[in-house]
C-alpha positions in Angstrom: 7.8 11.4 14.5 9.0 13.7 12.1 10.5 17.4 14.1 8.0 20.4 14.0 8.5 22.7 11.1 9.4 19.5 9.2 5.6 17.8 8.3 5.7 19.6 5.3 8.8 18.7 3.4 8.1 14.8 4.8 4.8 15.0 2.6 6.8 16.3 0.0 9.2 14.1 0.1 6.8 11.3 -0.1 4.9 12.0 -3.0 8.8 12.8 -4.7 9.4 9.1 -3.8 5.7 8.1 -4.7 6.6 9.7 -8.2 9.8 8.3 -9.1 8.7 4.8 -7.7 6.2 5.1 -10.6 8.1 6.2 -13.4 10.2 3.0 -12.3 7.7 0.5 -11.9 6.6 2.1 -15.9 9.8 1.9 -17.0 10.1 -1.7 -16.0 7.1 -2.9 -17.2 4.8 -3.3 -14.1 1.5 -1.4 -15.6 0.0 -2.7 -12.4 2.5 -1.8 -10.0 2.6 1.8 -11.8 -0.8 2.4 -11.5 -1.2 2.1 -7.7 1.7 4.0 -7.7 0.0 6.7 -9.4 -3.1 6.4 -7.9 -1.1 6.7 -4.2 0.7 9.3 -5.1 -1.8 12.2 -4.2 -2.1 10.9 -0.7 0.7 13.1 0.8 -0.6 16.1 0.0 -4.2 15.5 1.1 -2.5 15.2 4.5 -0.2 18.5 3.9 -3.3 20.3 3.0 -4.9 22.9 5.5 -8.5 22.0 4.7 -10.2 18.7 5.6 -9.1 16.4 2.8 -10.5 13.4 4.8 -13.8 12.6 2.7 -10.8 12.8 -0.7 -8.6 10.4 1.0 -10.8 7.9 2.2 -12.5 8.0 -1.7 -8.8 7.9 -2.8 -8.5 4.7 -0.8 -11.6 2.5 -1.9 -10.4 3.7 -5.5 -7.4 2.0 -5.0 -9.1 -0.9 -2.8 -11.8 -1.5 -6.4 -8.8 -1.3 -8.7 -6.3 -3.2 -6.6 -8.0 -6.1 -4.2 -5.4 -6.2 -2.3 -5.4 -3.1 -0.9 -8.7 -3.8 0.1 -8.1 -3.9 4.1 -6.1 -0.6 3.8 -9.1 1.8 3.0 -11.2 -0.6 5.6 -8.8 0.1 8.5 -8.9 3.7 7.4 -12.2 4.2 7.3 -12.9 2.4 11.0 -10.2 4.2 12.7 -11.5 6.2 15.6 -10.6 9.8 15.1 -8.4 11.2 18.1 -7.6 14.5 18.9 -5.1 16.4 20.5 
């Protein structure tokens, strides 16, 4: 759990480190690595946003699922969680 008031700069945080990681994984040579990178990179701040960003995520996740088969069982398991409340 990350302390109230705090959510935000977490996200932020994330998608710093999301950034970086792929500049490094460029830099290095791992196109591949990279591009997931990149395409995970916008993920944070569909959850920091204040308007349903759900449809946008789980499209960001079978994106990454087509491009990257191994990430195929991420954007299942997304899309069959139960949504909770509260």
């Amino acid at each position: 759990m990350i302390g109230p008031g705090k959510e935000q700069a977490a996200l932020q945080a994330l998608h710093e480190i999301f950034i970086r990681a792929r500049w490094i994984a460029y830099e290095s040579g791992s196109k591949e690595l990279g591009d997931l990178f990149d395409a995970a990179e916008l993920l944070p701040k569909m959850i920091a946003e204040p308007t349903d960003q759900t449809e946008n995520f789980a499209a960001t996740l079978d994106d990454i699922a087509e491009r990257f088969p191994g990430c195929v069982g991420i954007a299942e398991r997304f899309s069959q969680q139960a949504v909770t409340v509260g």
